[in-house]
N, C-alpha and C positions, 0 to 999 in steps of 0.2 A: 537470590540465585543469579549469577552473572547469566548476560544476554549477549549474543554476538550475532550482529548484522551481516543479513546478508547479501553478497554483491553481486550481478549478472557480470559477466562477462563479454558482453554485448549490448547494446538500445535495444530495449525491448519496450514493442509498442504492443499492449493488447486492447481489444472493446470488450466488455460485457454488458451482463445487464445485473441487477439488484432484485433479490427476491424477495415476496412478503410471506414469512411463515403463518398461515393459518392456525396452527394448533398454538402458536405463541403469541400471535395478535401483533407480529413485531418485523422489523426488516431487521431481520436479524442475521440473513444468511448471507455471506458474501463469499462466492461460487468464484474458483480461481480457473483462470482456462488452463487448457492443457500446455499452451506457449508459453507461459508463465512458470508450470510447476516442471516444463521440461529445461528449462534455465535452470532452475535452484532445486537442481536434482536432491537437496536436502528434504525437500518439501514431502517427497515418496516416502521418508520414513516414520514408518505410521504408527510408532513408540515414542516419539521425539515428541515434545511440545514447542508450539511456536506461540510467539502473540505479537502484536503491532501496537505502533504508536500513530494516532492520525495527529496531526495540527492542522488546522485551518485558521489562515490568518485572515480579517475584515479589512488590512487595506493592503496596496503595493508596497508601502512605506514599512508596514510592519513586516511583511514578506521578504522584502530585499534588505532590512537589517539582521533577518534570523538566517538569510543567504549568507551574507558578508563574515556571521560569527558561524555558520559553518567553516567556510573557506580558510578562516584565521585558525579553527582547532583542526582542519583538516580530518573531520569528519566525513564518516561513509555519503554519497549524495542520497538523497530523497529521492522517493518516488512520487510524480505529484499522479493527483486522480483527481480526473472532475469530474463531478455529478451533476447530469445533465438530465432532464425531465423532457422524456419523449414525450411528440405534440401530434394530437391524430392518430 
């Protein structure tokens, strides 16, 4: 089934948080905010199926070459997200 990314219109910066599903034993849910799904007004249709690609690369090196071969296919940009582990 063909897949079409989608683009904001705008920089959009959001925070959330990561939730642990108790009944799944799993961090499984990833809670989009409302700033996010009010950008990609596609997101409201709630017959449509969506799904994501994550990459996480281990160095700059390997990050800034999967940069550069975006750039050359001129490819939709990423979204990055980092996960940060609240302290206290």
């Amino acid at each position: 089934m063909p897949k079409k990314t989608l683009t904001p219109r705008k920089i959009v910066r959001v925070n959330g948080i990561l939730s642990y599903d108790e009944a799944l034993q799993a961090w499984s849910i990833l809670r989009l905010r409302k700033d996010l799904i009010n950008e990609f007004n596609q997101l409201k249709e709630k017959r449509s199926k969506f799904s994501y690609e994550l990459l996480f690369y281990r160095s700059y090196e390997e990050f800034e070459k999967a940069m550069k071969d975006l750039i050359k296919k001129e490819e939709v940009l990423p979204i990055l997200m980092f996960l940060k582990k609240e302290m206290g």
